[in-house]
VOGU-3710 file (C-alpha; in Angstrom, 3 decimals, decimal comma):
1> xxxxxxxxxx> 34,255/93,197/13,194  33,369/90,169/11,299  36,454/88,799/9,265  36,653/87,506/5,883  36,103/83,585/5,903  34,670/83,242/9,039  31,571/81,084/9,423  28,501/82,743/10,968  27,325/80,720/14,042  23,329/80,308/14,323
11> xxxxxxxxxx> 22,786/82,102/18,057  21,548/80,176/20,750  17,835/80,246/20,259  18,517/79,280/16,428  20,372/76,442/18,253  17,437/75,456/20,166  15,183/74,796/17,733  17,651/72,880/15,362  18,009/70,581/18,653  13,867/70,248/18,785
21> xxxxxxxxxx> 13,636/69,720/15,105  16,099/66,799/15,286  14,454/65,438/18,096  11,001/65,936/16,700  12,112/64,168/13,535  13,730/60,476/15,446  12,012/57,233/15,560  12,646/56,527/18,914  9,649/58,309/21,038  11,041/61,207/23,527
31> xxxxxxxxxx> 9,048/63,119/25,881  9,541/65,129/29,290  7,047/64,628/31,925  7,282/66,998/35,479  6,975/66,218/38,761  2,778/66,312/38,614  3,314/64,232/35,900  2,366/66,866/33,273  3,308/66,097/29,644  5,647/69,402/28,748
41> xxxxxxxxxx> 7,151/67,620/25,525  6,753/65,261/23,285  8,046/64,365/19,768  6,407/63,228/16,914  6,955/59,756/16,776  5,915/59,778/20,661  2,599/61,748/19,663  2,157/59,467/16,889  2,368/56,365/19,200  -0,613/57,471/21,763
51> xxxxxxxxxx> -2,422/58,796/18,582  -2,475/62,219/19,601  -0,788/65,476/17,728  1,933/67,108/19,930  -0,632/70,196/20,803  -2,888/67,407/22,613  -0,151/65,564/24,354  1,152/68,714/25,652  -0,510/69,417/29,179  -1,883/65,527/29,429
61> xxxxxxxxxx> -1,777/63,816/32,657  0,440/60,640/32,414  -2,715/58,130/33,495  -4,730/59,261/30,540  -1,943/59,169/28,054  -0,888/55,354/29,263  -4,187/54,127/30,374  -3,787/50,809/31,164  0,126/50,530/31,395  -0,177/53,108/33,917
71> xxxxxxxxxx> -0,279/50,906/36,895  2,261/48,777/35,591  4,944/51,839/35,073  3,605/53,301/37,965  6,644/51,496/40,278  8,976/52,942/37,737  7,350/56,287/38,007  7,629/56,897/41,663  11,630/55,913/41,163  12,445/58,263/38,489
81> xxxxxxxxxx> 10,637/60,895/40,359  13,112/59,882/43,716  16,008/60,496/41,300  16,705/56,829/39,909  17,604/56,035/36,715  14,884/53,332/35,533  15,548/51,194/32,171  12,818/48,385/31,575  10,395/46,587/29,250  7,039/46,528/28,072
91> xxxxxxxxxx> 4,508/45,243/25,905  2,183/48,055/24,707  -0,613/47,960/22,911  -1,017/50,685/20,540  -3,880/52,484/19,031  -4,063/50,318/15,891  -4,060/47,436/18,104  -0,806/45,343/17,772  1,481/44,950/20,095  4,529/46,426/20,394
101> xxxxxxxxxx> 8,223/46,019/22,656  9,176/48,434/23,888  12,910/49,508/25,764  11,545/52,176/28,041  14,216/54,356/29,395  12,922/57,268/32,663  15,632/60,125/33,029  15,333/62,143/36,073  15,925/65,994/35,309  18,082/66,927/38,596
111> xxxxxxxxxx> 18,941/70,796/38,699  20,271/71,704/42,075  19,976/68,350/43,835  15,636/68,145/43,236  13,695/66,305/40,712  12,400/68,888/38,419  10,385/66,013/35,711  12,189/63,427/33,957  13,052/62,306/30,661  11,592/59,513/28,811
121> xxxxxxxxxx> 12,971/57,782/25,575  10,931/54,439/24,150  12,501/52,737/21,994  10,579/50,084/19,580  12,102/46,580/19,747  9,884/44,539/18,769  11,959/43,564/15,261  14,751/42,411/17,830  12,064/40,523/19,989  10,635/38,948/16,998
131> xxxxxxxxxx> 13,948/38,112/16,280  15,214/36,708/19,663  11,769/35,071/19,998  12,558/33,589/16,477  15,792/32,228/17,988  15,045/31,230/21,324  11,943/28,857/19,725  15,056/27,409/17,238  16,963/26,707/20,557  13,799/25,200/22,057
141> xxxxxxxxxx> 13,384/23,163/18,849  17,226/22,006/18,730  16,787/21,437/22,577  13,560/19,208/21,641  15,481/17,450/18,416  18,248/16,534/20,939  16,349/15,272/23,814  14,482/13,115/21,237  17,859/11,796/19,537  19,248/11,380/22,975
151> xxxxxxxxxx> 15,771/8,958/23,754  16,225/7,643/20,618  19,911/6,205/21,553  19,500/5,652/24,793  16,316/3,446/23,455  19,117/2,203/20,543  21,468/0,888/23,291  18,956/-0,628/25,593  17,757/-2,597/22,816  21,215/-2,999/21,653
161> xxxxxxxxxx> 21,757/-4,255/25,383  18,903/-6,961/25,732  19,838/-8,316/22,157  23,149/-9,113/23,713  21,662/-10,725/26,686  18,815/-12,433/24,245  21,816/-13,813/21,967  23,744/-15,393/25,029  20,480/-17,161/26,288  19,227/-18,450/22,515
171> xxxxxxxxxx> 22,714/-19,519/21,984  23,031/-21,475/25,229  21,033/-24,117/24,610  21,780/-27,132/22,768  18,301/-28,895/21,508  16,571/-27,926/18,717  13,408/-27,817/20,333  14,873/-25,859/23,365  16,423/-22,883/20,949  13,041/-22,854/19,015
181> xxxxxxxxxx> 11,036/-21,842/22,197  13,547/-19,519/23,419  13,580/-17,651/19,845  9,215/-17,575/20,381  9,649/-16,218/23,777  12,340/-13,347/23,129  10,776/-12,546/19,430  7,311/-12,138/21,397  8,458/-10,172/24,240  10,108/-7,371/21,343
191> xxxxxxxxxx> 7,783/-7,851/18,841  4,261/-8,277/17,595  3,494/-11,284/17,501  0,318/-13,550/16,320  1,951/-16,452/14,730  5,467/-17,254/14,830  7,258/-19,961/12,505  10,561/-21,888/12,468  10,802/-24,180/9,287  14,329/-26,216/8,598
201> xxxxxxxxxx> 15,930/-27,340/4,937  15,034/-31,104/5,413  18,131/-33,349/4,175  16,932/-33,676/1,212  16,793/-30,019/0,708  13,660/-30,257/-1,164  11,106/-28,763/1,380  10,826/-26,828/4,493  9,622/-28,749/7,523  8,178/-27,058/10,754
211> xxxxxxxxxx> 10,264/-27,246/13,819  8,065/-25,038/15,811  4,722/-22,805/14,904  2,809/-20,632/17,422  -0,796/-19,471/17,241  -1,890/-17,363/19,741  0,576/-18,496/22,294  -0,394/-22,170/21,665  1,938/-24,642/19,610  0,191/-25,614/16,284
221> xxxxxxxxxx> 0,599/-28,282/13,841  2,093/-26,499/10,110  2,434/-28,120/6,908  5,669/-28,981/4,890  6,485/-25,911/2,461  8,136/-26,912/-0,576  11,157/-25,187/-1,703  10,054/-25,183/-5,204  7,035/-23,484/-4,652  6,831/-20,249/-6,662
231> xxxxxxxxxx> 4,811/-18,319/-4,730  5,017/-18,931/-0,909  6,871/-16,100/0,792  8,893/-18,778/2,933  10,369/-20,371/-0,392  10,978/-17,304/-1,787  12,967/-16,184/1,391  14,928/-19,268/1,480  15,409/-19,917/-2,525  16,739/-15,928/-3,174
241> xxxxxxxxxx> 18,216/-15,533/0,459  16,560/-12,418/1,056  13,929/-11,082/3,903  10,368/-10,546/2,483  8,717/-8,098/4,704  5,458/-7,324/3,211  1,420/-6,319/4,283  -1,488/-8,557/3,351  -4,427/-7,334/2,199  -7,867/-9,175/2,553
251> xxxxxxxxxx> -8,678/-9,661/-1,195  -4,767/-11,400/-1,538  -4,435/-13,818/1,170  -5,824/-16,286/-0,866  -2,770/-15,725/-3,457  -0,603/-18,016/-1,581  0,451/-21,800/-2,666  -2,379/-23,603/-3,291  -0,876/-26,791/-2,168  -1,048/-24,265/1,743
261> xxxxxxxxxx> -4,287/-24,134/1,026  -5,167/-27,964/0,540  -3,964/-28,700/3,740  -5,756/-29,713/6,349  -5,453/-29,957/10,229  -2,588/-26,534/9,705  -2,912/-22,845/10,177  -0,907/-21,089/7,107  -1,081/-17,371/6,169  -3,480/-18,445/3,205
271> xxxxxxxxxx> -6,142/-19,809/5,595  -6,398/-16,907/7,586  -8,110/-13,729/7,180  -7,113/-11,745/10,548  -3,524/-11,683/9,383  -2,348/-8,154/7,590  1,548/-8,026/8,256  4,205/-11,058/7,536  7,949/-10,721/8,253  10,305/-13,703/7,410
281> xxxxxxxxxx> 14,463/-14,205/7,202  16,485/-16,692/6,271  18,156/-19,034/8,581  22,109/-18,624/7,804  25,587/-19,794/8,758  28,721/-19,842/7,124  26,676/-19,495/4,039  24,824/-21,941/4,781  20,516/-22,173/4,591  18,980/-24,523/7,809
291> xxxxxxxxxx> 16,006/-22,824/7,608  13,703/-19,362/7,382  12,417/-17,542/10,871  8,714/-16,371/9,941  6,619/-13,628/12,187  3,025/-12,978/11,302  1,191/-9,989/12,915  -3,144/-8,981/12,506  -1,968/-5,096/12,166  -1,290/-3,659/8,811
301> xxxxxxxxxx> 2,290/-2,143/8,402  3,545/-3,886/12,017  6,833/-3,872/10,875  9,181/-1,186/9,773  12,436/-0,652/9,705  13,443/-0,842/13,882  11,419/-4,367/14,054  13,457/-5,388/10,771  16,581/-4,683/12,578  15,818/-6,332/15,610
311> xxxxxxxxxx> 14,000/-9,421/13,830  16,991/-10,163/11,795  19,518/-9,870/14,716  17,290/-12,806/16,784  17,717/-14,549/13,125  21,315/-14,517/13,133  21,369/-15,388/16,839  18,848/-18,401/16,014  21,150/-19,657/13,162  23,919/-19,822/15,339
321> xxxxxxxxxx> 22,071/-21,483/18,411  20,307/-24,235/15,526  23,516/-24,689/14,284  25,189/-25,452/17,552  22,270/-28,312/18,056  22,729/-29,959/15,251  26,453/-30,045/15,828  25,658/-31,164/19,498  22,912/-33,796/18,039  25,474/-35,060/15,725
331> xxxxxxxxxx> 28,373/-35,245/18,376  25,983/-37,338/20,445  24,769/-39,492/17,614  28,650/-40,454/17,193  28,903/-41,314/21,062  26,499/-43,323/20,535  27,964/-44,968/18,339  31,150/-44,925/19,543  29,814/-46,261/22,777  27,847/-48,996/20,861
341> xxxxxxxxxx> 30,971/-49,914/19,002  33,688/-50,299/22,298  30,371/-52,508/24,083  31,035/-54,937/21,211  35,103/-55,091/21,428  34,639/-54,996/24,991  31,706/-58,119/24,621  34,128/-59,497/21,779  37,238/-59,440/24,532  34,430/-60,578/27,203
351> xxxxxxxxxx> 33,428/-63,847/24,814  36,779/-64,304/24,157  38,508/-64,123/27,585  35,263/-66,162/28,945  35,712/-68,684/26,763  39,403/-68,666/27,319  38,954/-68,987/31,198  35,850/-71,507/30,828  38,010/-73,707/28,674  40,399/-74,696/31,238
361> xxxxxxxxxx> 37,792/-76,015/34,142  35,781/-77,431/31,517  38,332/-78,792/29,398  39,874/-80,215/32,511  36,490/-81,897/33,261  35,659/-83,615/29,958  39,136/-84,831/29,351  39,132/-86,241/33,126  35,513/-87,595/32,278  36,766/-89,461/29,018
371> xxxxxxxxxx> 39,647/-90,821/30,856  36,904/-92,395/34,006  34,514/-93,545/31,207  37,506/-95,552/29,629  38,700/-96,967/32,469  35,416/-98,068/34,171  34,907/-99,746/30,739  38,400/-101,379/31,257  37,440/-102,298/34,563  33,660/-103,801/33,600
381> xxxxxxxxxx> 35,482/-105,539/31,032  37,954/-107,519/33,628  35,074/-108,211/35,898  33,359/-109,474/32,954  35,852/-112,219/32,244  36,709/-112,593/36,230  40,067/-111,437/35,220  40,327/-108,688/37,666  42,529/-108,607/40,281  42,956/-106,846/43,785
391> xxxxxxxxxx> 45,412/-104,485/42,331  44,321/-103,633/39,218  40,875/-102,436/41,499  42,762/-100,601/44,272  44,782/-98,376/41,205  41,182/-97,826/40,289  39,879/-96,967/43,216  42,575/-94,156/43,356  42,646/-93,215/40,045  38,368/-92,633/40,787
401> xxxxxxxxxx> 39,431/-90,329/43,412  41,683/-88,511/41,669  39,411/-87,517/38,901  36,381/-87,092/41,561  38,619/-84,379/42,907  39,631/-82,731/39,381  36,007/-82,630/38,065  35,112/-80,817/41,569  37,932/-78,458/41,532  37,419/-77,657/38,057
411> xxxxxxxxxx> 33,737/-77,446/37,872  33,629/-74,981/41,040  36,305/-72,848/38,877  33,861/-72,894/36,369  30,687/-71,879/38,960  32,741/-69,035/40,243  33,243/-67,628/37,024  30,085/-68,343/36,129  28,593/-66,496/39,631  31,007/-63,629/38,910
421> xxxxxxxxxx> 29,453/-62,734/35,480  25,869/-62,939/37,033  27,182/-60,363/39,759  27,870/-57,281/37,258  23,920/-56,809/37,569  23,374/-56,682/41,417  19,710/-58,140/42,651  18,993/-54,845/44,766  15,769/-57,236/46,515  18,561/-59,689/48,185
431> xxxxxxxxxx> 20,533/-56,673/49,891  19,310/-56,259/53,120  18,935/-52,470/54,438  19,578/-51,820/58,437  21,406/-49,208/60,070  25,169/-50,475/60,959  28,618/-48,616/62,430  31,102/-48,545/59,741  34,027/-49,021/61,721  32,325/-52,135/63,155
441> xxxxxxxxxx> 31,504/-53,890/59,556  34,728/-53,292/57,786  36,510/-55,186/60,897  33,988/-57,908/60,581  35,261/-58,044/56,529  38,684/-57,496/57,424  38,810/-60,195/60,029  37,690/-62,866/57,216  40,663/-62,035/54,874  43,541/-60,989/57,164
451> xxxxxxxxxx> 44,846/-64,238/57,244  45,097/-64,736/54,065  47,254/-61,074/53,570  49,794/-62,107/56,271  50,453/-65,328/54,405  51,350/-62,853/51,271  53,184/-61,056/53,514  51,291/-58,034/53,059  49,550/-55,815/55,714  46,165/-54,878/55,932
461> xxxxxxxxxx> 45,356/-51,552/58,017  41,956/-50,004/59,507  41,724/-46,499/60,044  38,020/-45,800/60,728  36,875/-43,654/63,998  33,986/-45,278/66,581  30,506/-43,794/65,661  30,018/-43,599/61,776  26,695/-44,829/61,501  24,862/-45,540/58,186
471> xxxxxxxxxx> 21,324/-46,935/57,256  21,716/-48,365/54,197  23,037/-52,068/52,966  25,980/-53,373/54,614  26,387/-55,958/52,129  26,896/-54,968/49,109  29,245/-52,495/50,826  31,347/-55,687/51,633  31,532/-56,352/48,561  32,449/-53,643/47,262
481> xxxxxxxxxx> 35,538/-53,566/49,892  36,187/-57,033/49,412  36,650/-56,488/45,336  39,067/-53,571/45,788  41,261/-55,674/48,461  41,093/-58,382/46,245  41,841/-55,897/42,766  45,223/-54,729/45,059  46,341/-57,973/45,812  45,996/-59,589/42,266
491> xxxxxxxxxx> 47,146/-56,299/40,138  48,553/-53,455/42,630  50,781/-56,065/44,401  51,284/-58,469/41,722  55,358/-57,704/41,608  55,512/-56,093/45,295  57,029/-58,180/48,158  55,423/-56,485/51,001  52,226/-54,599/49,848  50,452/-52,327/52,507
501> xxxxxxxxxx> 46,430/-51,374/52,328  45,280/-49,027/54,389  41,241/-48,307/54,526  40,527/-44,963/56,311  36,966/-43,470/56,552  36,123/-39,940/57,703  32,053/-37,869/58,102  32,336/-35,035/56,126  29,260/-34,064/57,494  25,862/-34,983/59,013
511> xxxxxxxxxx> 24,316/-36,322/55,542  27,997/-37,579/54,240  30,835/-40,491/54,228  33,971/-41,024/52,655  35,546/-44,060/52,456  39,573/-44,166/51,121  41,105/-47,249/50,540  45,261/-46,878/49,521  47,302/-49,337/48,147  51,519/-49,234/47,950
521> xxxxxxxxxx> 51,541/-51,423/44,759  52,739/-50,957/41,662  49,887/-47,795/40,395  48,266/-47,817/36,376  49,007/-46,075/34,073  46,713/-43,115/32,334  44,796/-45,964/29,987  44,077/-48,821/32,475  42,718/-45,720/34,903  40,465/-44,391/32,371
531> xxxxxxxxxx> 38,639/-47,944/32,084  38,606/-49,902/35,468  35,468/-48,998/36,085  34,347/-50,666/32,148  32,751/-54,068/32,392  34,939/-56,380/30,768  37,856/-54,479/30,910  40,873/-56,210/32,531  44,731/-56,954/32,034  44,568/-60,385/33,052
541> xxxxxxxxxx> 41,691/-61,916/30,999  42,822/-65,240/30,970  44,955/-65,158/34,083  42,502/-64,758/37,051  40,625/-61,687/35,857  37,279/-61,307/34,384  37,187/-57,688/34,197  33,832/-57,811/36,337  35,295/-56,979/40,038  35,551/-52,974/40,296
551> xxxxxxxxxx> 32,777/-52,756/37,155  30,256/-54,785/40,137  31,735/-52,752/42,797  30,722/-49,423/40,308  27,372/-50,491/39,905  26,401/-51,467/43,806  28,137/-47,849/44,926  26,235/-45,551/42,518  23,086/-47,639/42,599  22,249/-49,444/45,919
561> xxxxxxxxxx> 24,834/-47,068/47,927  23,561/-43,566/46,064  27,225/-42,556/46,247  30,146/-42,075/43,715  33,261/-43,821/43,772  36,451/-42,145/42,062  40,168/-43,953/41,254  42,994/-41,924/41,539  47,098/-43,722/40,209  50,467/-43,153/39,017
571> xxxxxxxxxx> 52,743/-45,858/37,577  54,688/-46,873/40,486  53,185/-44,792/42,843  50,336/-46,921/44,454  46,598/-46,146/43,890  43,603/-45,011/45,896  39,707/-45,325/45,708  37,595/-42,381/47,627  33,925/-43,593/48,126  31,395/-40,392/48,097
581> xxxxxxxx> 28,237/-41,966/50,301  25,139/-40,617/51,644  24,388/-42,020/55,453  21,001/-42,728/54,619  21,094/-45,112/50,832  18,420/-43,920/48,682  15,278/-45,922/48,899  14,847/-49,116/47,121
//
């Protein structure tokens, strides 16, 4: 008996058809196929997607019902039907014709261990396709964005790379003209380029005057601009310190300064009518204007904002490399001068000391003339009035020979002097070139002198192997051996009992000498060694030095010899002089 409150249950064929009803009434598509691949079932939404009622889907073969997709589940078909599980994709077209995703999902029906049909549930995902095709094109997009801003920097720091390199070459020269050329080669080789410019403040700063203008790859003559000019881009850039970067068109080239226009023999952007883009910066450093940087191009809009960048980064590289010339132009300028000014104290000391030295000899020689002249006329007269008498002619006679003697000394003082001032410019035509053994010449020199070191009490030492040959002037090399022997014994040994010079020569190799000669004597100081080698220059002028000797011996080594010749000295601690020479002297 049925108790109060109970619930009725629906019996099992009630519960049957609530199951079909649900199932009829679901979006996703259901059916159940058998083994012949009969449809037995099918729900609405499944009818509804072949565009057939359930009636006509029940009984129909699975090829007619798929048509085309039919060959393509077919692999899936023969699995489901061996007992496997199969879950997989497809695009279907429907009847209306769009296309549809689908999640396709085969069930085997197993009863007993045997395939008795199979399940199969579609479901429609083609909002989630849309929506991971939607999302996978963003990624592609973002992927695409990325590899371009990647390009972009890698492209950034290349650039940012050569401008470096760019900047250390502009800035390494040191002439105007040189930095000028480099700017033209490195703006080309970035940018576009017709016409390039490079215009400086003149000293007046009044006007703009070219230090460089390119046409075409060819150098060009350019008019002055002048500062004051109201309407030339180039004043304008320089006058408000700002970049002009602007495009041209046909009917306003001819807007520019007239006085650009009245010039002749120039190229300006008013006589042209090919040009369509101009791009110009000021020249600055330390706020300070040397100039403007001007690039001209025949393509309208040539320049945007990368160029800009780049252009004004060679600018600021240019200032800094124009700059440096000018400082470099002005440091030489006051060398120059500087140079100029020490040749006249050093030709002041030279006139000076010359005179000085010259005064003696000659002094010696008038006074000793004057003295003869009165007493011949002494002598003239007391022959005259036959008042002269054996004595009084035989102190003349000796007196005569006394001065005879004084005039010659002091007149070949004089010569010497004389010849050693004519010496500091060497006659290369008298020096005779031959081929000669090194070892064998300096003992020919040293032969002519050593007597006269032993006397001094000094020693005089040859250290040069057998076999050193040179072809060049043997000569002049004496000479130039002969002046430092002589420079030790009148300065190096001038408060040194027993002085010692040793000359020692060694073949570096096949093309080179070297040639040391040491003294023991008392060495110079950092001054004297920085100007031995200046004509003039000498701490003795007026006691047996001209200042000539080791300025000569300079001359004849790095002229005649090709060589170089280098002084090394401490106070007290001696000095040297290392000759650098080539075995073969350059050619005459």
């Amino acid at each position: 008996m049925k108790k109060s409150g109970d619930k009725a249950h629906p019996a099992p064929i009630e519960n049957a058809a609530i199951a079909l009803k649900v199932i009829d009434h679901l979006s996703a598509m259901t059916g159940y196929w058998n083994t012949d691949l009969i449809c037995q079932f099918s729900n609405s939404a499944y009818s509804h997607w072949f565009g057939k009622s359930k009636e006509q889907m029940r009984g129909i073969y699975m090829r007619d019902a798929l048509g085309p997709i039919f060959e393509k589940n077919l692999a899936n078909i023969q699995a489901v039907l061996r007992g496997e599980l199969q879950i997989f994709e497809r695009e279907v077209v429907i009847p209306d014709g769009s296309i549809r995703h689908s999640l396709m999902t085969y069930t085997p029906d197993i009863v007993d261990g045997k395939v008795c049909g199979f399940f199969v549930h579609v479901a429609d995902v083609t909002p989630l396709k849309k929506v991971e095709f939607e999302l996978a094109a963003a990624k592609e997009a973002a992927a695409v964005v990325a590899e371009q801003e990647l390009t972009t920097l890698k492209q950034t720091n290349a650039t940012l790379e050569r401008l470096g390199a760019i900047g250390q070459d502009i800035t390494a020269h040191l002439e105007t003209s040189v930095v000028c050329r480099s700017l033209y080669r490195h703006v080309a080789g970035l940018l576009e380029t017709s016409s390039f410019s490079v215009l400086l403040v003149d000293d007046s700063s009044l006007s703009l005057h070219p230090a460089l203008h390119m046409e075409s790859g060819k150098e060009r003559e350019h008019n002055n601009i002048e500062l004051s000019d109201p309407i030339h881009p180039y004043s304008i850039c320089v006058r408000e310190l700002r970049d002009i970067c602007m495009d041209i068109l046909p009917d306003h080239v001819s807007d520019f300064s007239q006085a650009a226009n009245t010039c002749t023999n120039s190229t300006t952007l008013a006589d042209r009518d090919d040009v369509h883009s101009l791009l110009c910066a000021p020249l600055r450093v330390a706020e300070r204007t040397i100039g403007v940087m001007a690039l001209q191009a025949q393509r309208a809009q040539a320049y945007g904002e990368r160029e800009r960048l780049i252009f004004k980064t060679l600018c600021a590289y240019g200032a800094i490399a124009l700059e440096n010339a000018f400082a470099y132009q002005r440091l030489q300028n006051a060398q120059e001068q500087l140079v100029a000014q020490e040749k006249l104290a050093a030709l002041g000391s030279l006139v000076a000391g010359v005179a000085h030295e010259l005064n003696t000899p000659i002094g010696n020689s008038v006074l000793t003339a004057s003295t003869l002249s009165e007493k011949t006329a002494v002598m003239a007269e007391q022959l005259k009035n036959q008042s002269l008498r054996r004595s009084d002619l035989e102190i003349f006679i000796k007196q005569v020979q006394q001065a005879s003697n004084l005039l010659v000394h002091s007149l070949d003082s004089a010569a010497d002097l004389v010849m050693s001032f004519k010496q500091i410019a060497v006659d290369r035509t008298t020096a005779q070139r031959r081929e000669f053994d090194l070892r064998k010449t300096c003992h020919e020199l040293c032969a002519t002198i050593v007597n006269q070191i032993n006397a001094r009490q000094h020693q005089l030492i040859l250290d040069i192997p057998d076999g050193i040959l040179l072809d060049g002037y043997p000569g002049p090399l004496g000479q130039v051996i002969m002046n430092l022997i002589n420079n030790a014994l009148l300065h190096g040994f001038e408060h040194v009992s027993s002085g010692k010079i040793i000359i020692s020569a060694i073949a570096i190799n096949k093309d080179k000498v070297q040639i040391r000669l040491e003294d023991n004597g008392c060495g110079m100081n950092e001054h004297v060694l920085g100007h031995i080698f200046d004509p003039f220059f000498t701490t003795k002028m007026g006691r047996g030095g001209t200042g000539l000797g080791l300025s000569i011996s300079y001359n004849i080594v790095t002229s005649i010899l090709g060589g170089k010749i280098k002084a090394y000295s401490q106070p007290g601690m001696g000095s040297s002089f290392t000759l650098d020479l080539p075995r073969h002297a350059p050619l005459q």
